[in-house]
KEVEXDREN-414852 format. One record per atom (N, C-alpha, C): atom name; x, y, z. Coordinates in steps of 0.001 Angstrom, whole numbers, plus 500000, padded with zeros to 6 digits. Layout:
   name     east    north       up
     CA        X        Y        Z
...
***
This chain:
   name     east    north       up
      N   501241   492430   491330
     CA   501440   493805   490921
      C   502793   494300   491428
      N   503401   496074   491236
     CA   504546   495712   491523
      C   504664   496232   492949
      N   505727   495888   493328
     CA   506214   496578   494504
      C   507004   497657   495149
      N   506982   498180   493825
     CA   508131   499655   494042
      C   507063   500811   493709
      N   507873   501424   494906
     CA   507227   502988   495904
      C   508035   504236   495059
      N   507298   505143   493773
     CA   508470   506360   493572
      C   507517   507194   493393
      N   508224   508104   494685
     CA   507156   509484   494844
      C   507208   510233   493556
      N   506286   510854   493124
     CA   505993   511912   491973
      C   506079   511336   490878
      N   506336   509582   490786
     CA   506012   509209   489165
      C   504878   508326   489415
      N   503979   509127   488584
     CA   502545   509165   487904
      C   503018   507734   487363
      N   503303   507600   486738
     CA   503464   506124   486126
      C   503350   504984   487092
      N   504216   504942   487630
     CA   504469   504025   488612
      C   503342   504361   489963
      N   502919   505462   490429
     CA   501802   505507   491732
      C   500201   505271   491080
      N   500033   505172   489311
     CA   499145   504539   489472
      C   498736   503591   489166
      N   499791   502261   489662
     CA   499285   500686   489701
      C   499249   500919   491109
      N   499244   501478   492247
     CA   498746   501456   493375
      C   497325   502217   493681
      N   496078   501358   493804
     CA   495133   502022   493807
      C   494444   501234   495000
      N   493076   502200   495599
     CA   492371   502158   496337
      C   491989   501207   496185
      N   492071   499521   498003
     CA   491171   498342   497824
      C   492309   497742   497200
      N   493697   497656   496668
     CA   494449   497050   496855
      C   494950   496097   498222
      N   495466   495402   498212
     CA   495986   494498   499167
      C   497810   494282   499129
      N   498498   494754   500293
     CA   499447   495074   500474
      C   500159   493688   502106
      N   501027   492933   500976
     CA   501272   491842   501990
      C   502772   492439   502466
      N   502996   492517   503983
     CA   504370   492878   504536
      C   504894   491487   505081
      N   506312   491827   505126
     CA   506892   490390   505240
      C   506522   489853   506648
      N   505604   490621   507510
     CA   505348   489196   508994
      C   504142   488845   508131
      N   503880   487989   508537
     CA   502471   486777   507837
      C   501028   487272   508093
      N   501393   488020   509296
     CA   500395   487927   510026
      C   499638   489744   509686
      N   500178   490694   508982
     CA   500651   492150   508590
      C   500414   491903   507450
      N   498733   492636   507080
     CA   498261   492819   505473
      C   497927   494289   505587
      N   497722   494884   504986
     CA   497256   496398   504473
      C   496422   496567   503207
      N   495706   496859   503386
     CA   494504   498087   502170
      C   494994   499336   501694
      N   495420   499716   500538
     CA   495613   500668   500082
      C   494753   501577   500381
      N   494369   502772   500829
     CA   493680   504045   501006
      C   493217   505121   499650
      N   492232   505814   499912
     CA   491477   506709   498533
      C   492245   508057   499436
      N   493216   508152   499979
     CA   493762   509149   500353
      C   495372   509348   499745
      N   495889   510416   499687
     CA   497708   510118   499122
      C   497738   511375   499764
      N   499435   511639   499894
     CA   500109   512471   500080
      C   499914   513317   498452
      N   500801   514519   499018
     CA   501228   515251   497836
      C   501862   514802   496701
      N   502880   514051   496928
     CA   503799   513245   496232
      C   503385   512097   495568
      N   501927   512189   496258
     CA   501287   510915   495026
      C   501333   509595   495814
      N   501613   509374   496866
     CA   502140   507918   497698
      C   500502   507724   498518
      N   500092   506797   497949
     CA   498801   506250   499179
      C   498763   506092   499987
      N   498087   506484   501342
     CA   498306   506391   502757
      C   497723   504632   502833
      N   497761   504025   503467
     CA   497439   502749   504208
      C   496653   502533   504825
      N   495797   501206   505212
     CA   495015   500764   506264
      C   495379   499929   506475
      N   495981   499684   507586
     CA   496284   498309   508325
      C   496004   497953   510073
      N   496186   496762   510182
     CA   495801   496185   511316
      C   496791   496379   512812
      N   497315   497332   512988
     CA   497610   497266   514279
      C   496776   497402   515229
      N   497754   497519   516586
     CA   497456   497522   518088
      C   496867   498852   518592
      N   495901   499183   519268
     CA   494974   498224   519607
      C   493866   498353   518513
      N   494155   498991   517363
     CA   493082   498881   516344
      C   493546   499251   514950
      N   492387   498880   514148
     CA   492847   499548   512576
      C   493288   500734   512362
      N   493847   501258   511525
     CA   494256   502895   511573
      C   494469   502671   510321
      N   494825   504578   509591
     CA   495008   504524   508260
      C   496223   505344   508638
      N   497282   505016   508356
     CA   498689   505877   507981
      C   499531   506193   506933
      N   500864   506544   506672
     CA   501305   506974   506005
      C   502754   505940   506336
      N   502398   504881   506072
     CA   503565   504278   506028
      C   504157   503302   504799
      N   503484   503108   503520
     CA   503837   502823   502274
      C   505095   502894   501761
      N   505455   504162   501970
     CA   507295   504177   501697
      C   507914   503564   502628
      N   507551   504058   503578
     CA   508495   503586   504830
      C   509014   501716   504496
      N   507821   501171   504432
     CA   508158   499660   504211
      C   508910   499190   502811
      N   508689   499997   501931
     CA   509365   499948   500596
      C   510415   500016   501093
      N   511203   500946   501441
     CA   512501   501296   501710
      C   513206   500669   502856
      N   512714   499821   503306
     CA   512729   498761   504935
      C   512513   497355   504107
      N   512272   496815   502473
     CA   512278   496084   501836
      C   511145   495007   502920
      N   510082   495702   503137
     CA   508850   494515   503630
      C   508144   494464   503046
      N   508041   494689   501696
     CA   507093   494769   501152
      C   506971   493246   500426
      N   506206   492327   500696
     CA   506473   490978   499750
      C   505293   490700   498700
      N   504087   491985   498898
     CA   503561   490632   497653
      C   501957   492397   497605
      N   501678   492756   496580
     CA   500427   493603   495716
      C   499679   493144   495050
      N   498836   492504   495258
     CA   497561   492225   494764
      C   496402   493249   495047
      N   495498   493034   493599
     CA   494164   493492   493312
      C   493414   492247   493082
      N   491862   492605   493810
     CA   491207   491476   493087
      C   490446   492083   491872
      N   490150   490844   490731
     CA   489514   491561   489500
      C   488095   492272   490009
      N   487982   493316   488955
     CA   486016   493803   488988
      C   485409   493090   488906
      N   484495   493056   489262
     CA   483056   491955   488746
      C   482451   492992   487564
      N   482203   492139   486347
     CA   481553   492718   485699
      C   479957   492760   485893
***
């Protein structure tokens, strides 16, 4: 899926959806897309830091820091 972050286009924020999977360039640094967004339409995050999971607001941030390497969805089950 793709990998570009643009606040306020509807087009583009909704191939990022909730239960997505968000790979950052350390190996070890995956993220879950969130059923939460900013104003601007940008999905907040769940990922695995120290010392625990958290949900933040860091989606752009890594776009624009070019860590973003890889968006996958898995299919529905019908």
């Amino acid at each position: 899926l793709t990998t570009d972050v643009i606040p306020y286009n509807k087009t583009n924020l909704s191939n990022w959806q909730r239960g997505d999977i968000v790979v950052l360039d350390s190996p070890e640094h995956i993220a879950i897309i969130s059923d939460k967004r900013r104003n601007d339409g940008i999905p907040y995050v769940i990922q695995n830091t120290y010392p625990q999971s958290k949900e933040s607001d860091s989606l752009l941030y890594w776009y624009k820091h070019n860590r973003i390497t890889g968006h996958f969805r898995y299919p529905k089950i019908q």
